[in-house]
N, C-alpha and C positions, 0 to 999 in steps of 0.2 A: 392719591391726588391731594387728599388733603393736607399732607407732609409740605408736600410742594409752596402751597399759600399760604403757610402757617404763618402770621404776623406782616402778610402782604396782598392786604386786602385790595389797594388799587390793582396788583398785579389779576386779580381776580377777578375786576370789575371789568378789565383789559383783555381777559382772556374769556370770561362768558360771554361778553359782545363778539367775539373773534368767532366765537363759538357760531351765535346765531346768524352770523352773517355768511360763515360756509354753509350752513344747511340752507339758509334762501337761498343764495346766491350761487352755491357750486353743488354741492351735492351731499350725500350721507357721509359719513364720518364712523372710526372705529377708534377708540381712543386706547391710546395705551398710555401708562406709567410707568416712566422705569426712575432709577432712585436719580439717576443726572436729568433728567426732564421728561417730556409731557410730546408725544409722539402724537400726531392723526396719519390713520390711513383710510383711503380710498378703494384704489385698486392696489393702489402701491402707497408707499409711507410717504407720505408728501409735504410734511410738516413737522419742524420740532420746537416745541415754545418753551423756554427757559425763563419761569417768572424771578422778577426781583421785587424788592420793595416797590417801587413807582412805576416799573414797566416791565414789561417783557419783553427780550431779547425772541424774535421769530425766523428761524433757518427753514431755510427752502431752496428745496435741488434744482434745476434748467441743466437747462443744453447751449447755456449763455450768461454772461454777465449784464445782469442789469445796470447798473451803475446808478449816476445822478447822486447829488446829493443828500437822499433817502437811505440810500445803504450804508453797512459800517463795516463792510469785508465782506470781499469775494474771495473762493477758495475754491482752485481746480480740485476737482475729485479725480477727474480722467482727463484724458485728452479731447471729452466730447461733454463732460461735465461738469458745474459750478455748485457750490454750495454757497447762496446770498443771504446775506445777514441783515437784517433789520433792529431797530430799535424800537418798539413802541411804547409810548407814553402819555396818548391820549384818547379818545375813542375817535376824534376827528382824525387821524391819522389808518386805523382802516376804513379809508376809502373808494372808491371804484376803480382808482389805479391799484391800489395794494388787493382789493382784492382779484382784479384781472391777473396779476401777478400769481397768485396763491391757485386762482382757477386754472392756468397755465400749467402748473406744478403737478397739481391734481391730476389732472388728463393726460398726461408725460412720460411716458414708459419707460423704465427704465431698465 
């Protein structure tokens, strides 16, 4: 993990807040590291955070395209699935919307 935020301290300030706001907010968490990014699972993998210098780049699976101005690519998986991409860059941006979104994700069977 620590590879990950090596010289991107915001990306880490961005991603421990992300951190404590799924265990209040949605549920336990399993974390995985792999050398392209920073996986949580649930029941199922529900999350993948790719930090940068100032933000983190946050993918999350549905059964639907979110859209709205928040997103920066949606990506069919399947016929029945989306991969949505977000950009985050402030802690005021996980929000109650973002994370209804992520709790969404979470509980989602895939």
């Amino acid at each position: 993990m620590d590879e990950h935020f090596k010289n991107k301290a915001k990306a880490k300030e961005l991603f421990d807040y992300l951190l404590k706001q799924v265990d209040k907010k949605i549920g336990k968490t399993k974390i995985i590291s792999l050398p392209c990014c920073i996986h949580l699972f649930g029941t199922y993998d529900f999350l993948a955070a790719l930090p940068k210098r100032e933000s983190i780049e946050i993918r999350i699976g549905l059964d639907r395209v979110i859209g709205g101005p928040r997103m920066i690519q949606s990506v069919p998986l399947s016929s029945k699935s989306y991969k949505n991409c977000f950009e985050i860059s402030s802690l005021k941006e996980i929000d109650d919307e973002f994370m209804g979104w992520l709790k969404e994700s979470y509980y989602l069977k895939t």
